[in-house]
TINUDREN-919006 format. One record per residue (C-alpha): residue in three letters; z, x negated, y. Coordinates in pm, 1 decimal, always signed. Layout:
! residues N
+-----+----------+----------+----------+
!   r !       c3 !       c1 !       c2 !
+-----+----------+----------+----------+
! ALA !        Z !        X !        Y !
...
+-----+----------+----------+----------+
This chain:
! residues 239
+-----+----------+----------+----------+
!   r !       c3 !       c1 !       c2 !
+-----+----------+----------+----------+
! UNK ! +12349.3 ! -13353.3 !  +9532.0 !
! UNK ! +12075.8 ! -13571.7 !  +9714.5 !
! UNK ! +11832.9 ! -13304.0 !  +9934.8 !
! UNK ! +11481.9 ! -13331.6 !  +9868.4 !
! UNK ! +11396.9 ! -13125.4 ! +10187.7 !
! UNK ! +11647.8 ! -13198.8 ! +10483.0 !
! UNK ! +11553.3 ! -13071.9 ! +10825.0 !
! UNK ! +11750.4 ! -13133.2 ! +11171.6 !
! UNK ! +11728.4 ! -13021.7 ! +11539.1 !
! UNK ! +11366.1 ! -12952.9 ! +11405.4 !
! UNK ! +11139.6 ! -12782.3 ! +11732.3 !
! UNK ! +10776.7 ! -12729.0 ! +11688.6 !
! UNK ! +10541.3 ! -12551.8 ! +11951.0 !
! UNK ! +10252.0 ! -12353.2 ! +11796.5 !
! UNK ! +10171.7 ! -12078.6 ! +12077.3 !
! UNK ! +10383.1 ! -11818.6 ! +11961.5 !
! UNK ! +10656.1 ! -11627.5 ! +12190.5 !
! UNK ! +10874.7 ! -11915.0 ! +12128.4 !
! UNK ! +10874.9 ! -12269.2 ! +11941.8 !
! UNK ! +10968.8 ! -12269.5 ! +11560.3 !
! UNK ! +11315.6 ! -12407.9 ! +11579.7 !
! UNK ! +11543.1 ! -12524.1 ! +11270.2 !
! UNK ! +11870.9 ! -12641.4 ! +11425.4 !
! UNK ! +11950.5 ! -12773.0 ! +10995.1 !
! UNK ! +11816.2 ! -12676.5 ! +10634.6 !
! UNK ! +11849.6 ! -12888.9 ! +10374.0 !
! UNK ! +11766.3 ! -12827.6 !  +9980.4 !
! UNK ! +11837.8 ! -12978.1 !  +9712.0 !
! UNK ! +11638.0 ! -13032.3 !  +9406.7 !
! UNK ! +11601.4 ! -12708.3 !  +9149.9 !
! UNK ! +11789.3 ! -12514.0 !  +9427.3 !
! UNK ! +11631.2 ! -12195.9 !  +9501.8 !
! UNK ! +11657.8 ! -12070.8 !  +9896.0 !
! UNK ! +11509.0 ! -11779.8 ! +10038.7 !
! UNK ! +11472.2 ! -11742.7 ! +10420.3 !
! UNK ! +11490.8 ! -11451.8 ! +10580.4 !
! UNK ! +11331.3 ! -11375.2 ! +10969.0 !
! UNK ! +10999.9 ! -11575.7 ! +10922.1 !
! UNK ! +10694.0 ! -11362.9 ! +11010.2 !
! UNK ! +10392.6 ! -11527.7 ! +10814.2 !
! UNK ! +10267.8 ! -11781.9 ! +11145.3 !
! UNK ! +10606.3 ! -11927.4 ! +11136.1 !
! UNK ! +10613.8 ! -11934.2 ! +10773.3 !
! UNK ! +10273.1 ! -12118.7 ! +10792.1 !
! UNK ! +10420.6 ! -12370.5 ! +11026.5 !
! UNK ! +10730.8 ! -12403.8 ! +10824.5 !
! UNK ! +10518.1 ! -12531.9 ! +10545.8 !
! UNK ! +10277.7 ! -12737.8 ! +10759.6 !
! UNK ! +10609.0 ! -12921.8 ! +10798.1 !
! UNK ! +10760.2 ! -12982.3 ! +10524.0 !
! UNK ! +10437.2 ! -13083.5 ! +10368.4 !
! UNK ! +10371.1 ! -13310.5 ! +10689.7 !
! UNK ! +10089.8 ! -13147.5 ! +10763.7 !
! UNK ! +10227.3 ! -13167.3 ! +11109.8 !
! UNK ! +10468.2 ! -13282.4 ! +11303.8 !
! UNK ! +10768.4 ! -13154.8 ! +11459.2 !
! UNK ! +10792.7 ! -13199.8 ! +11859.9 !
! UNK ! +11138.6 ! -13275.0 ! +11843.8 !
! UNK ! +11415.8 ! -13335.5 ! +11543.5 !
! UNK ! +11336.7 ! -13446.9 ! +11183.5 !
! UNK ! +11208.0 ! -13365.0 ! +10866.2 !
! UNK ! +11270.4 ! -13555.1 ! +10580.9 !
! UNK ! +11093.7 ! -13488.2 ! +10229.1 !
! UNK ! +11203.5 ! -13711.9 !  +9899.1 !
! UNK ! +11414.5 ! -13886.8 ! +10120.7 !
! UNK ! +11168.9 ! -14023.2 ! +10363.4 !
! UNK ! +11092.0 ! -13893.0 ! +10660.8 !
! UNK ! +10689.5 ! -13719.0 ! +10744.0 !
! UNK ! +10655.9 ! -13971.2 ! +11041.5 !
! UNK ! +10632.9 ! -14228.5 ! +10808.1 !
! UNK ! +10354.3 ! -14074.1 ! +10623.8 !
! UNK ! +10048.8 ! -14342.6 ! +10714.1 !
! UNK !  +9721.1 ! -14223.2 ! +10533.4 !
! UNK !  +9527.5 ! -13964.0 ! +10371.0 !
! UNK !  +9618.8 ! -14118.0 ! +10065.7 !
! UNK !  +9981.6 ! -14079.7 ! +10132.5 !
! UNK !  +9983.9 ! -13751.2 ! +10267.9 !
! UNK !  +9799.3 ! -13616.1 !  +9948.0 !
! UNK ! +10074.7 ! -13750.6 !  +9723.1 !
! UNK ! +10305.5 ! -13567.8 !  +9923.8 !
! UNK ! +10164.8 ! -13241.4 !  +9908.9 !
! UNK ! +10103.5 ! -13320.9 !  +9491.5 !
! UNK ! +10474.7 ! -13286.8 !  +9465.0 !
! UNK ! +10478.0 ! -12941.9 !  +9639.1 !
! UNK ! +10385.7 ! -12571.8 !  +9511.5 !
! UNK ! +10251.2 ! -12370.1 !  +9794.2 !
! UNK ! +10202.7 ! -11967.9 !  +9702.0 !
! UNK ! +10063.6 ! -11799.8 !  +9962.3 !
! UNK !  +9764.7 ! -11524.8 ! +10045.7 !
! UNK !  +9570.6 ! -11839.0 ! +10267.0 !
! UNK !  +9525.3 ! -12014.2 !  +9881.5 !
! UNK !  +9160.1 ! -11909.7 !  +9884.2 !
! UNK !  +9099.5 ! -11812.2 !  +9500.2 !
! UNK !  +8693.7 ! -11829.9 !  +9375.0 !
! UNK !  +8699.9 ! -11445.7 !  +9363.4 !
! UNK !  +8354.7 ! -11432.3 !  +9147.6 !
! UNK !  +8513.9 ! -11700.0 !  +8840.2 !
! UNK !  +8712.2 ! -11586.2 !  +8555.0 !
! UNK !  +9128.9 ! -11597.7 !  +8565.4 !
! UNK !  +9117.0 ! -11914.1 !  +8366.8 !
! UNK !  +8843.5 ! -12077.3 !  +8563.0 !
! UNK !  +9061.0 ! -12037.9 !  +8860.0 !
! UNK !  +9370.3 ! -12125.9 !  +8670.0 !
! UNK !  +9147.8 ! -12447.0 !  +8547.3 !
! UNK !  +9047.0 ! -12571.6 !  +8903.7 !
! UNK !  +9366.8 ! -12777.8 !  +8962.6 !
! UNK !  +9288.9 ! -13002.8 !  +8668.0 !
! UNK !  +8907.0 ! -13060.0 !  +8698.4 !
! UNK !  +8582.8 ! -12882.1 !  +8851.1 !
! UNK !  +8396.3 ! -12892.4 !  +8537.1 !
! UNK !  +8529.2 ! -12501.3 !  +8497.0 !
! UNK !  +8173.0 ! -12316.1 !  +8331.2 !
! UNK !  +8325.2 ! -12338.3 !  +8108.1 !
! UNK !  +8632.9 ! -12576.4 !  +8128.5 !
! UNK !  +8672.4 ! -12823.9 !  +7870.4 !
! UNK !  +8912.0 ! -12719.8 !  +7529.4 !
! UNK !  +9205.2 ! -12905.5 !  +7683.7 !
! UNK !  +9215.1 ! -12784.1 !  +8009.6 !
! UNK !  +9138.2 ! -12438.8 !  +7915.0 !
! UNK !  +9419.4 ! -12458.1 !  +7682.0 !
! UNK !  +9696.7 ! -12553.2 !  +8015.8 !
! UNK !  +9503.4 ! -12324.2 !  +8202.8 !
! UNK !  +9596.4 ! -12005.7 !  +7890.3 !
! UNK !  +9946.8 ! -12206.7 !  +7917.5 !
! UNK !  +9963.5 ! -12116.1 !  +8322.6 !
! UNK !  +9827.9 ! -11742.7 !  +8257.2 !
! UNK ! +10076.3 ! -11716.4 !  +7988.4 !
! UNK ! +10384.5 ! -11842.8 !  +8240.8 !
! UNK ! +10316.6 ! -11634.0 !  +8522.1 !
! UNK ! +10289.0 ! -11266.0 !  +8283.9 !
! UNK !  +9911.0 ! -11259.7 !  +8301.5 !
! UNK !  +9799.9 ! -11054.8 !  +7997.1 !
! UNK !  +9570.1 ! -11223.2 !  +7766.1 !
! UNK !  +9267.1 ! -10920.8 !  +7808.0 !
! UNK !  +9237.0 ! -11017.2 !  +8155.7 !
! UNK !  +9158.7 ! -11360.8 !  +8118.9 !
! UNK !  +8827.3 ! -11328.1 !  +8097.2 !
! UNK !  +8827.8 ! -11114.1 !  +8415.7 !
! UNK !  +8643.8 ! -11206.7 !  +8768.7 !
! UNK !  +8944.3 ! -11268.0 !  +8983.5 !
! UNK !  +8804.9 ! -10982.5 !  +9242.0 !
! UNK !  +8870.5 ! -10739.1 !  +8957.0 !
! UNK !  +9261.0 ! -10823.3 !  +9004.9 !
! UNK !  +9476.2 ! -10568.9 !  +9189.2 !
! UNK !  +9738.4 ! -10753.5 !  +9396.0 !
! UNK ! +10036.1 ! -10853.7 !  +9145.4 !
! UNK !  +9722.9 ! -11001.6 !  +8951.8 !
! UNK !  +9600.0 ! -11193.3 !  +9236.2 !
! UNK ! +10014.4 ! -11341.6 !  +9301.6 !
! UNK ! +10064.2 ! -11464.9 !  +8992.8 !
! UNK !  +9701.0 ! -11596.8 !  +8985.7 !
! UNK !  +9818.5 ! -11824.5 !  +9266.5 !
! UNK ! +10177.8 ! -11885.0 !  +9153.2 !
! UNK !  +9963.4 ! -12020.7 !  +8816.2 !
! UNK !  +9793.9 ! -12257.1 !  +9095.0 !
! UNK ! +10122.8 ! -12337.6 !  +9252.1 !
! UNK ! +10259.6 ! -12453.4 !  +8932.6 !
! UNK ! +10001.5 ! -12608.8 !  +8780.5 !
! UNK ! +10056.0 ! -12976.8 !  +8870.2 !
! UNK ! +10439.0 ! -12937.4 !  +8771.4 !
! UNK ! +10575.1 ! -12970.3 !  +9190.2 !
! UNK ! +10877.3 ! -13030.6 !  +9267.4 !
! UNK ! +10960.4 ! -12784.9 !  +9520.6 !
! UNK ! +10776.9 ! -12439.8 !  +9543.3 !
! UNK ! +10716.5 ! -12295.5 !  +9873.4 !
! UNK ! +10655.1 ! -11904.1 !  +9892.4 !
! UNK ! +10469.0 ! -11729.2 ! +10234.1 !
! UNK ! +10551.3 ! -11410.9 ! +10207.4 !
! UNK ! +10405.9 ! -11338.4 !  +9810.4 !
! UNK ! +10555.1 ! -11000.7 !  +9769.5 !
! UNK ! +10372.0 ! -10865.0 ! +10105.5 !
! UNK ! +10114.7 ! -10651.1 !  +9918.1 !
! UNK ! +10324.1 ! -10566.7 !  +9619.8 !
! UNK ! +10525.9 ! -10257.6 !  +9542.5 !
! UNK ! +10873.8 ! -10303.8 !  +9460.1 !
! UNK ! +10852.0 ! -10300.7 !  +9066.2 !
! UNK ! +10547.0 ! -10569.0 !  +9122.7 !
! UNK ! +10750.6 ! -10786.5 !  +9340.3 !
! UNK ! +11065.0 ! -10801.1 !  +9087.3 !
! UNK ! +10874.0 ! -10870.3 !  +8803.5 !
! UNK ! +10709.4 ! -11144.7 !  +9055.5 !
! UNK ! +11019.2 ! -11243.5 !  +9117.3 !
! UNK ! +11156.5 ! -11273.9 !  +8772.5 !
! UNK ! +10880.4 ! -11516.7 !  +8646.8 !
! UNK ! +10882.0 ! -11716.0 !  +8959.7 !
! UNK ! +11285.7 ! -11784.1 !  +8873.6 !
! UNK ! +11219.9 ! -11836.7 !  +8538.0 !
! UNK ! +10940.6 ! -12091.0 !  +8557.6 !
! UNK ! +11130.4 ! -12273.1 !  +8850.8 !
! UNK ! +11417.9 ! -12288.3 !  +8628.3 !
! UNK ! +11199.9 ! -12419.8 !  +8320.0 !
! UNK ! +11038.6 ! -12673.6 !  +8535.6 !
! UNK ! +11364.4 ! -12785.3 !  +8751.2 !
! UNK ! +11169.1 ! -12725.2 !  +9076.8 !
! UNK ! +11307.5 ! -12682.7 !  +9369.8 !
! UNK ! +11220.3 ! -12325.1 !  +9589.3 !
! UNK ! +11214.1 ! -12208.3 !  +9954.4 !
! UNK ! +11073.0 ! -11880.9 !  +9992.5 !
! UNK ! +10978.7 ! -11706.4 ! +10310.5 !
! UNK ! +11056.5 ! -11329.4 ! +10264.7 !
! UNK ! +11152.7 ! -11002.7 ! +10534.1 !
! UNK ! +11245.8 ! -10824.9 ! +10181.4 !
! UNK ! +11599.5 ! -10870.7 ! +10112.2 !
! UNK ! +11560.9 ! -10688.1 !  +9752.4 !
! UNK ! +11299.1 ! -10941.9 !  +9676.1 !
! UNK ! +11540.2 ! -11229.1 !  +9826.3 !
! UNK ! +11823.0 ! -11144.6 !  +9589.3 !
! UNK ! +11591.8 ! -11084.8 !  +9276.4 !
! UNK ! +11475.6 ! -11468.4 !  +9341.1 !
! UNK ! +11844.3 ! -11553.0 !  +9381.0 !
! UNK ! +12006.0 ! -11826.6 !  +9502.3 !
! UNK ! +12109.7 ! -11871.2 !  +9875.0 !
! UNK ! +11969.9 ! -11642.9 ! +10116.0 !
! UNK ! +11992.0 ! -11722.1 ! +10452.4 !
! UNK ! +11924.8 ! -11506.8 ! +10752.6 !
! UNK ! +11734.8 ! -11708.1 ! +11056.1 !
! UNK ! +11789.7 ! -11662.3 ! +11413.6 !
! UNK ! +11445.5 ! -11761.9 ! +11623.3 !
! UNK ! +11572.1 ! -11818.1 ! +11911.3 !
! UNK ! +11846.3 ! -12102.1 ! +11805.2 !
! UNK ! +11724.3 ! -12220.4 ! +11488.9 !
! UNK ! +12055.8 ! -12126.9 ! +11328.8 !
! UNK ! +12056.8 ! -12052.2 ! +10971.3 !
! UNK ! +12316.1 ! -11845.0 ! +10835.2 !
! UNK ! +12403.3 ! -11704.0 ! +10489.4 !
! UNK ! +12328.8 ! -11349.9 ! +10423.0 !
! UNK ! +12531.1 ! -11135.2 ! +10247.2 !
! UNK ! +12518.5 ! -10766.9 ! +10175.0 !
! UNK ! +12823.6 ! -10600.7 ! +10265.5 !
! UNK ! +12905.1 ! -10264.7 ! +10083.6 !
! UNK ! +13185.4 ! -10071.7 !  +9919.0 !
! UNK ! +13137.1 !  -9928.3 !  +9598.4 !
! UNK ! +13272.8 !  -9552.1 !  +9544.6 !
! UNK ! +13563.2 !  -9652.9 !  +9279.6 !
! UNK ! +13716.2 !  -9886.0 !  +9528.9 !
! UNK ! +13695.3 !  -9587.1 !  +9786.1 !
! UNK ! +14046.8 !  -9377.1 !  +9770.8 !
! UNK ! +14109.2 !  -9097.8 ! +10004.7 !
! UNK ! +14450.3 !  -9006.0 ! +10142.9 !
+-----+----------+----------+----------+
């Protein structure tokens, strides 16, 4: 299957203890990967990079098989990022407007009140991501912290990417919140045949997304899959 996201001998310098190194990841559309080791700056970088927001120092990163060095404009660069889903806590959300009004602002700024047909996608997007009908009306800053996630996973999805990239969602979230998170961001992924790479140090959240999960080593780059090792009591005899 052709990768949409294909990274090699990737090395980028952003003032941390040590370069962000990928030594090779690649994805391939409607996969779902989940990496485990980033700490939210390198997760930031990560996406800066596969969105060619940046470049690498050294090695390659190639995105719907072309690579972000040959990205030329502003233009260009915006109709990359159009085909990515980015979920993270730096999304700024209008904390004062309604869910819906937020949910709205990726299809037009008329939002006070949003025309009948974008309201309708936006009730579609509150609908996908579990967002109870009685709270659509609500100021965003009267969300508790699943309610602010799927708010921005609604944002993330709205434009239909094709590969969803996750900082760190489940941070604030207990573990109930973050399956349930976790459930609807499989299930819309699935729906929409996006691709996802999700930056995660929970490994129950990991698994609940599903897919491969692989374990990353900082100082080489290496990514390796992780697996859970464990023997179950029925398979344990005693002499």
């Amino acid at each position: 299957m052709t990768a949409i996201l294909d990274l090699h001998g990737v090395s980028k310098d952003y003032r941390g203890l040590r370069p962000l190194r990928i030594e090779r990841l690649s994805v391939a559309g409607g996969e779902r990967v989940v990496l485990l080791g980033f700490d939210q700056a390198s997760a930031e970088v990560f996406t800066n990079l596969v969105t060619g927001a940046t470049l690498p120092d050294a090695g390659r990163v190639h995105v719907f098989g072309r690579p972000t060095s040959a990205i030329v404009d502003s233009a260009d660069w915006l109709a990359t990022v159009d085909r990515f889903g980015i979920v993270t806590d730096r999304a700024v959300l209008l904390e004062s407007l309604t869910v819906i009004q937020n949910l709205a602002m990726p299809f037009t700024l008329e939002i006070d009140p949003p025309p009948d047909h974008v309201r309708a996608q936006a009730e579609g997007l509150a609908r996908e991501v579990g967002l109870p009908e009685d709270l659509w009306a609500t100021p965003v800053v009267g969300l508790d912290a699943a309610g602010h996630a799927r708010v921005r996973l609604g944002r993330a999805l709205a434009l239909n990417p094709a590969v969803l990239v996750l900082e760190h969602v489940n941070a604030t979230l207990n573990a109930a919140e973050a399956g349930l998170l976790a459930d609807a961001l499989r299930t819309s992924a699935a729906r929409r045949g996006a691709a996802v790479v999700a930056a995660t140090a929970d490994e129950a959240f990991a698994r609940a997304i599903g897919g491969r999960v692989l374990r990353w080593e900082p100082a080489t780059g290496r990514l390796t899959e992780h697996r859970r090792w464990f023997k179950r009591h029925e398979d344990t005899h005693s002499l």
